[in-house]
C-alpha atoms as one frame of an Amber mdcrd trajectory, in Angstrom:
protein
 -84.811 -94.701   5.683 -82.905 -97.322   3.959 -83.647-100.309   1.667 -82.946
-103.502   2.330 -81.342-106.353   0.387 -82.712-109.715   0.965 -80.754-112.724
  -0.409 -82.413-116.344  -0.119 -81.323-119.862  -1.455 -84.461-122.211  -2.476
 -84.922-125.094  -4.814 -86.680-125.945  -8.065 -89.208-128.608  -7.461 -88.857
-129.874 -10.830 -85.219-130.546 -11.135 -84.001-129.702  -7.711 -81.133-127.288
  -8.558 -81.204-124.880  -5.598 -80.475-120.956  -7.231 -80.454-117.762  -5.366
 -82.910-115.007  -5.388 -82.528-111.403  -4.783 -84.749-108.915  -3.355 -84.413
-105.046  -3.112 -87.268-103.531  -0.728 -87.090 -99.924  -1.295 -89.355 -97.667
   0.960 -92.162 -96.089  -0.992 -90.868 -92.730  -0.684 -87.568 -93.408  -2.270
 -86.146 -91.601  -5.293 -84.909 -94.014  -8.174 -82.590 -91.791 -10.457 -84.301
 -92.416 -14.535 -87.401 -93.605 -12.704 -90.343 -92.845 -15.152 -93.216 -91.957
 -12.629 -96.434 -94.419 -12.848 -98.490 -91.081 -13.514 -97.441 -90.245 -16.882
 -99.582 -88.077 -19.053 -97.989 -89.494 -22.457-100.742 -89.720 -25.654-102.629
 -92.736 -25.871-102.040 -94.302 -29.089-104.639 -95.189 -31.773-105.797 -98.690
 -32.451-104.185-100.042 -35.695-105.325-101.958 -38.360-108.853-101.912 -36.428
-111.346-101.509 -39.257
């Protein structure tokens, strides 16, 4: 399965300069290469300057 790249044109309300906005949908399954997984067992780190 593929992702898919979705490309729009809108407008700021504020100023009305239009700008485009891209989207990559990636299936949930996909592989990222350097992804750092969500699931990470790092160390938590200590609360500084707390007294």
């Amino acid at each position: 399965m593929k992702g898919h790249l979705y490309v729009t044109q809108k407008d700021h309300r504020k100023d009305g300069i239009s700008y485009k906005e891209c989207r990559i949908v990636l299936p949930e399954e996909s592989e990222i290469p350097d992804e750092t997984p969500f699931e990470t067992n790092a160390p938590e780190t200590a609360d500084v300057g707390s007294k």
